[in-house]
NUTI-382644 format. One record per residue (C-alpha): x, y, z. Coordinates in pm, whole numbers, padded with zeros to 5 digits, always signed. Each point is the difference from the previous one (the first is absolute). Layout:
! NUTI-382644
XYZ
...
END
This chain:
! NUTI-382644
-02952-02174-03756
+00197+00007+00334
+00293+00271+00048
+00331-00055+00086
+00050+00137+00369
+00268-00021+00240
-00108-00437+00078
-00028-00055-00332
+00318+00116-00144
+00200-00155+00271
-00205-00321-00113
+00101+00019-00319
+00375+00105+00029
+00034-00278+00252
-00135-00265-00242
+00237+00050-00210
+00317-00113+00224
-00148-00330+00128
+00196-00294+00004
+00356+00141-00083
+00235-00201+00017
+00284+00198+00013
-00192+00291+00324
+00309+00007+00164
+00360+00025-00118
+00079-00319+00227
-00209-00183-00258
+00178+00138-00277
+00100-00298-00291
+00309-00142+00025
+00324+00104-00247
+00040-00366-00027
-00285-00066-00194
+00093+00200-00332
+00157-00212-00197
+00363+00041-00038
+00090+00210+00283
+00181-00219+00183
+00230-00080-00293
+00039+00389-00034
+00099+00022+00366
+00254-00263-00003
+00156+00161-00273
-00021+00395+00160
+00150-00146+00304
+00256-00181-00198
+00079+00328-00183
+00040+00196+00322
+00223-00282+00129
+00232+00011-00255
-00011+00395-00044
-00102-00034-00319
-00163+00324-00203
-00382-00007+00064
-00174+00292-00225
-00319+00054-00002
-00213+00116-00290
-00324+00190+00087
-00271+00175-00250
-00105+00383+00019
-00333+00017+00149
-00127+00007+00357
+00035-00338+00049
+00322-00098-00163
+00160+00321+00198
-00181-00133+00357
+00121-00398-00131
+00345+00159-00025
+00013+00229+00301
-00109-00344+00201
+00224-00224-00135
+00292+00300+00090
-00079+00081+00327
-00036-00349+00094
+00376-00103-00119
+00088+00288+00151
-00154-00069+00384
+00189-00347-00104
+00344+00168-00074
-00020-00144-00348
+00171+00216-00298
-00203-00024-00322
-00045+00162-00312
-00299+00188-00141
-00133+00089-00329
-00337+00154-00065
-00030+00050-00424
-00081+00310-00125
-00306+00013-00169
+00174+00209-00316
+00321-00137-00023
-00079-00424+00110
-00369-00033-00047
-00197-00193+00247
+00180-00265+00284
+00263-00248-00122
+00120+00085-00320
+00319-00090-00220
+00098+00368+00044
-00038-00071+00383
+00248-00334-00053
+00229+00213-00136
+00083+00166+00333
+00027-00312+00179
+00350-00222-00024
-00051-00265+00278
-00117-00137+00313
-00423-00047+00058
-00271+00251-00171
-00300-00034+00194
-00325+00217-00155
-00239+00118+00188
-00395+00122-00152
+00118-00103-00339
+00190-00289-00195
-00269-00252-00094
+00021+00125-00364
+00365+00060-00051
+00074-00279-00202
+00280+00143-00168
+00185+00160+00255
-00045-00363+00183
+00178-00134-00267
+00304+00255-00005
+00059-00082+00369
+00000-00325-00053
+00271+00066-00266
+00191+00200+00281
-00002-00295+00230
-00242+00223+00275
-00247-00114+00220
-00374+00096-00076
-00233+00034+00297
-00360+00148-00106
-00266+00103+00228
-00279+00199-00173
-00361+00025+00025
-00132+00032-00390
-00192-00234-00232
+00238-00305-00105
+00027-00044-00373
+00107-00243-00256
+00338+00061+00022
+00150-00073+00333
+00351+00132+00099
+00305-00196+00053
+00052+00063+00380
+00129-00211+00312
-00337+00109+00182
-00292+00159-00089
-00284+00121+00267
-00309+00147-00101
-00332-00134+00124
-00121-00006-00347
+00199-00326-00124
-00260-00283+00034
+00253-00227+00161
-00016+00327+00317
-00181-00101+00289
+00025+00318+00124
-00377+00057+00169
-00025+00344-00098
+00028+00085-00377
-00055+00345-00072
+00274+00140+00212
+00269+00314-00130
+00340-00023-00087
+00124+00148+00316
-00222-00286+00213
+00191-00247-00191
+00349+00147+00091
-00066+00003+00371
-00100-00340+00005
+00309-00058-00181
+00200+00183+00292
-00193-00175+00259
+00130-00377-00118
+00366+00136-00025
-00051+00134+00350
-00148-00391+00096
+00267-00181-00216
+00269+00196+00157
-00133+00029+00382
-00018+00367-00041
-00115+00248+00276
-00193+00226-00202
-00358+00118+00083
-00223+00026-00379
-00281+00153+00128
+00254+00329+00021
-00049-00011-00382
-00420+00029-00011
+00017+00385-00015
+00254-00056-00346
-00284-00280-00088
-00306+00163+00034
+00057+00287-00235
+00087-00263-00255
-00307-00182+00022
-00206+00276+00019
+00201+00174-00341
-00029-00318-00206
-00377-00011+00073
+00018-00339+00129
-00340-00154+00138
-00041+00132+00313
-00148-00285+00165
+00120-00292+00257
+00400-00033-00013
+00040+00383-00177
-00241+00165+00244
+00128-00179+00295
+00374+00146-00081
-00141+00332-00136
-00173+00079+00345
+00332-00089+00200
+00197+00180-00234
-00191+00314+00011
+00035-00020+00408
+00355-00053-00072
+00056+00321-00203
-00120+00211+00278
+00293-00112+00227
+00258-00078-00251
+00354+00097+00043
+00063+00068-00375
+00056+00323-00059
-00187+00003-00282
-00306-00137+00166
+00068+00294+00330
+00002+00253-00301
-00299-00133-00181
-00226-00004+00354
+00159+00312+00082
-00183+00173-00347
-00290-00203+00032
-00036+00086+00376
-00259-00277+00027
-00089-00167+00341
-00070-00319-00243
+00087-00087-00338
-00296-00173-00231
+00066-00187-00357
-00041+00312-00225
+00238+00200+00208
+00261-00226-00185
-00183+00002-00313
-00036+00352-00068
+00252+00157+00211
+00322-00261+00046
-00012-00203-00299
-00030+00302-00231
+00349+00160+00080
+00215-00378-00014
-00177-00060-00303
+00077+00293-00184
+00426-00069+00062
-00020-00296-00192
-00257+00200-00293
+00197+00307-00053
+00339-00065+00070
+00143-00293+00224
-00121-00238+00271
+00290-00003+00200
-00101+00389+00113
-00298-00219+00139
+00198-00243+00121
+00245+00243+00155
-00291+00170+00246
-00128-00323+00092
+00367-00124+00143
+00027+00368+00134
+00288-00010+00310
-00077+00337+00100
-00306+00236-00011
+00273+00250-00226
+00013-00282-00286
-00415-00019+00042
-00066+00360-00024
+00219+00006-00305
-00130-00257-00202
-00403+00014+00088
+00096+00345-00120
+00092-00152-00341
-00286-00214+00005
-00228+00309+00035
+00136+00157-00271
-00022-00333-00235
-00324-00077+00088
-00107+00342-00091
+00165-00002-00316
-00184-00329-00046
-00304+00127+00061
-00020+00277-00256
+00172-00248-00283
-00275-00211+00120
-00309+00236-00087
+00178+00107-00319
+00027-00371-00143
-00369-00117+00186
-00137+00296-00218
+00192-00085-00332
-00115-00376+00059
-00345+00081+00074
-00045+00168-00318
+00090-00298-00213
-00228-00209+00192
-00313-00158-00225
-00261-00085+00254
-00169-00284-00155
+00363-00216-00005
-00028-00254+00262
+00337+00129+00163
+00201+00320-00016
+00275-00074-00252
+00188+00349-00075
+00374+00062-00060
+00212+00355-00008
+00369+00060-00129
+00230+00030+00296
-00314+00020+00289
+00237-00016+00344
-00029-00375+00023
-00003+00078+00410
-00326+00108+00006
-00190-00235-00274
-00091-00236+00275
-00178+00285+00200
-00193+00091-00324
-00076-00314-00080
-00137-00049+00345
-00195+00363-00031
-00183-00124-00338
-00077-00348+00114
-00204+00154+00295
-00117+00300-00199
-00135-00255-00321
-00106-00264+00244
+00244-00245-00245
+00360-00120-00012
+00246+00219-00149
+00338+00001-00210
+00207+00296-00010
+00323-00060-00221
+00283+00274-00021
+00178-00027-00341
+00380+00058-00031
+00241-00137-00271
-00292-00166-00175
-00053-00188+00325
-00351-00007+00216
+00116-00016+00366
-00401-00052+00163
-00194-00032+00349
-00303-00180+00067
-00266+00076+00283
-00360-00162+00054
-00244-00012+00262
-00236-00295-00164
-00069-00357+00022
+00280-00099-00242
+00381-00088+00050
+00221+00260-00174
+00288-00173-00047
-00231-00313-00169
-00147+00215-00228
+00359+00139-00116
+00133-00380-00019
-00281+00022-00332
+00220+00292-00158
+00299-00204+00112
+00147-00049-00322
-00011+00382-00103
+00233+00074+00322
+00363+00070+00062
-00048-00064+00400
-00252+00002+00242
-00157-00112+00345
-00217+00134+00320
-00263-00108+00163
-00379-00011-00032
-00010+00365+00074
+00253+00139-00140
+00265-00050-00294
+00304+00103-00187
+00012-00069-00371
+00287+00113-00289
-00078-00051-00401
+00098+00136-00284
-00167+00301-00148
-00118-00136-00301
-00232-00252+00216
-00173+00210+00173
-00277+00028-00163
-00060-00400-00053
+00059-00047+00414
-00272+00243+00011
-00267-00214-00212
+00111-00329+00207
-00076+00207+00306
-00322+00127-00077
-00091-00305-00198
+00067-00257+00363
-00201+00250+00186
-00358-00006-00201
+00002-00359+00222
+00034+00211+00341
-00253+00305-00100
-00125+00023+00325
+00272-00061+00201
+00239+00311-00115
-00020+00115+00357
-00123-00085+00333
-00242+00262+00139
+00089+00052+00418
-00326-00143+00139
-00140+00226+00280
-00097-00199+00321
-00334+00151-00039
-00212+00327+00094
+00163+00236+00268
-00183+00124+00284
+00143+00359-00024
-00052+00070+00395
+00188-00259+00113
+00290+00107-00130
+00199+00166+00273
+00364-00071+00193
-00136-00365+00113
-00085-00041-00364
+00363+00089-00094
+00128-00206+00255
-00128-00280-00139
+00150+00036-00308
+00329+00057+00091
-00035-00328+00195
-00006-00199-00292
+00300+00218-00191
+00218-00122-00223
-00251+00010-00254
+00130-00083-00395
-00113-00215-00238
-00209-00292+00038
-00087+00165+00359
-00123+00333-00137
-00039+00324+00186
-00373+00016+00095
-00224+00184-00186
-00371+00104-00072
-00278+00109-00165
-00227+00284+00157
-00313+00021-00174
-00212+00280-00104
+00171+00324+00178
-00084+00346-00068
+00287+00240-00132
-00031+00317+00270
+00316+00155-00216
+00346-00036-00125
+00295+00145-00020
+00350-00022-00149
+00287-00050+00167
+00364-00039+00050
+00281+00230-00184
-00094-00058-00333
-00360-00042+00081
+00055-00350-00136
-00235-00174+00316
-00350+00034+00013
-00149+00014+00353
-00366-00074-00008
-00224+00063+00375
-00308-00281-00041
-00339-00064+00184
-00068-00349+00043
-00333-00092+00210
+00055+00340+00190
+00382-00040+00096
+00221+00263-00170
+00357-00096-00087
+00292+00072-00241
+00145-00246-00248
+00321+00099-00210
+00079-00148-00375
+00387+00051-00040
+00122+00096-00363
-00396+00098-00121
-00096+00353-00118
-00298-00082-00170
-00246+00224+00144
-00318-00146-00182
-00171-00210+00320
-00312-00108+00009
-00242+00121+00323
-00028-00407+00066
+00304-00205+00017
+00040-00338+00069
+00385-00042+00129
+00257-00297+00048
+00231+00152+00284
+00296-00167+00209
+00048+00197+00367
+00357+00131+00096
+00139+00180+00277
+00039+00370-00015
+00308+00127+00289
-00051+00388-00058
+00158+00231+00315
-00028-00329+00225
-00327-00027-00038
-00130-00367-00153
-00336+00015-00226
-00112-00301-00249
+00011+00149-00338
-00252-00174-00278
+00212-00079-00334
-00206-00009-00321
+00149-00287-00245
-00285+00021-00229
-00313+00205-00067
-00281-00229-00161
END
């Protein structure tokens, strides 16, 4: 069998953006052709005409923080007062609620990430005599809201080209056809830095339209004039920024404002006026995300132990487990079982629940089968939010397992390798040409491979806690070092066969490709 080398690889990678439509942001889709937006911006500009109250509602992750912070700062270049409310995840629950109507008394509510399921607080608005524009991004169900507009490429009546955009996408194309209906000077590619780290933190696919943006957007954050983006590049101290540097790093700390306490603390950095405000509230965001972090092992540990392993999905539930970190767990058992997973916090008698899969099935389908067991839900095929009651827990569980014996080999998608590495050709060219085809995500997955038969010279244990293993390898007579993050177990085999993804290493200036072991086989 041939080995991937330097040709090859750049073969490969550039196979897989042929023919996209969308290579340049000039050839970005029109606003015009999601349906309804053009009602929505007559009736913005109407609104702003009239000085009426415009208040938008937002949602508490990444992207319904970035969707807010866009739709802000772009009323804001316009000299345009509005109102903003981003629900709390403790006291409101998720997006547009009847708790969230409550605080409103007139004018226009425009949502932003969320509203396509908020039936009942469509209703109460209607009651109030306001205005309903929706623009969201999630799976359209049954029940369709009452609204003057509603944009999300979802609808089947959208001819938006694109469908698998994020919420944030959707409120910047929103923002560019008030800035067309109104002959606005405003430029919207200022707003791809805000963009890209929404895409990239609701795991959109990162092919054609996403990539395109994503790649800009990353440019964009190295030059921004945010403050929070000049404090961000000034920790990272990165010449460039790549996908995961958002990922791991950036999406993390906004995340974790919106888990453990409040979005707007998120919200607040993003919209930073002066480098002060950022240094104060990335501060905060530290400290949550740390906090986070240790609730998160405590619960991924408590959940992990009422696991069964022959159940087609993780279905577990805890009394009072920090609903902000569920999702994360959920996400850490799907990829750790290799099969969707539910993890449900119980409070009052009430099963508050997140969904993650990495498989050939639609999520938010299969929860439609438990549909009738459910006080509220909706997501995406990905990823899910669910409430029941308690006492029907265990019968959503049996449904769940019961529609999966039809998808037994589709519980997750394996990452397919693009084939057996030649180990010597990996050098700074190598690198190079990886980094080329950056932002990787999913459906345009980081590259990796297997190496075959190598010899284990040693290992060692590294890092703090002596938590990473670090193994040095022989394969075909070149020696090099491959690290396993998060692995202490010790008992190696002297012949490995590897699957390995190649990063950069930056360590006292100097650049080295560093092998990544994913899997040992």
């Amino acid at each position: 069998m041939s080995k991937i080398t330097k040709n090859r690889l750049f073969e490969l990678l550039s196979a897989r953006h042929l023919n996209n439509p969308y290579s340049k942001l000039a050839d970005l889709p029109s606003p015009e052709n999601f349906k309804d937006i053009q009602i929505a911006s007559k009736r913005i500009k109407k609104a702003i005409l009239d000085k009426e109250t415009i208040t938008i509602v937002g949602d508490y992750d990444v992207d319904g923080v970035v969707s807010t912070s866009i739709m802000l700062d772009f009323f804001k270049i316009i000299n345009v007062k509005v109102n903003h409310i981003i629900p709390n995840r403790f006291e409101h629950g998720y997006g547009l609620s009847t708790k969230i109507v409550d605080l409103i008394d007139e004018g226009l509510v425009i949502t932003v990430d969320n509203g396509i399921s908020a039936y009942e607080a469509s209703l109460k608005l209607k009651e109030k005599n306001i205005d309903l524009i929706i623009t969201d991004h999630h799976t359209v169900g049954d029940k369709i809201p009452l609204a003057l507009a509603i944009i999300n490429p979802k609808q089947k009546e959208c001819n938006f080209e694109f469908k698998d955009i994020c919420g944030a996408q959707v409120a910047w194309y929103l923002c560019a056809a008030i800035k067309k209906e109104m002959n606005l000077n405003v430029n919207m590619a200022e707003f791809l830095d805000l963009l890209c780290v929404a895409i990239i933190a609701d795991i959109m696919p990162m092919t054609t339209l996403n990539y395109t943006i994503v790649k800009q957007g990353l440019k964009k954050i190295k030059s921004s004039p945010r403050e929070a983006f000049k404090k961000l590049n000034e920790i990272m101290a990165k010449d460039s920024l790549v996908s995961d540097d958002i990922g791991f790093f950036i999406a993390p700390k906004l995340n974790s404002a919106g888990r453990m306490d409040d979005a707007s603390i998120a919200l607040d950095f993003l919209l930073s006026e002066n480098s002060h405000n950022a240094n104060e509230t990335l501060a905060l965001l530290d400290e949550l995300n740390n906090y986070r972090k240790t609730l998160q092992e405590e619960i991924s540990k408590k959940a992990d132990s009422k696991t069964n392993k022959e159940d087609n999905a993780v279905v577990v539930w805890g009394e009072n487990w920090h609903e902000g970190v569920i999702g994360i767990v959920a996400s850490k058992l799907s990829n750790s079982y290799k099969k969707p997973a539910f993890i449900f916090s119980i409070h009052n008698g009430i099963a508050k629940g997140s969904a993650r899969a990495n498989a050939n099935i639609n999520l938010y389908d299969l929860i439609t089968k438990a549909s009738h067991l459910l006080i509220g839900y909706g997501g995406h095929k990905n990823a899910a939010g669910l409430s029941l009651k308690e006492e029907n827990l265990e019968e959503f569980k049996t449904i769940i397992n019961k529609e999966l014996e039809n998808f037994k080999n589709d519980l997750h998608i394996e990452p397919i390798t693009l084939g057996e590495l030649d180990v010597e050709a990996v050098d700074l060219e190598f690198l190079s040409i990886l980094e080329q085809f950056e932002p990787y995500g999913l459906e345009n997955h980081r590259p990796i491979f297997k190496i075959s038969n190598t010899s284990l010279v040693k290992y060692d244990l590294i890092g703090r806690d002596k938590n990473h293993l670090k193994l040095t390898l022989n394969s075909n007579g070149i020696i090099f070092e491959a690290l396993k993050f998060n692995d202490s177990n010790t008992n190696i085999s002297s012949t490995l066969n590897l699957i390995v993804s190649i990063a950069k290493n930056e360590f006292r200036g100097e650049i080295t490709p560093q092998f990544l072991i994913q899997d040992i086989l």
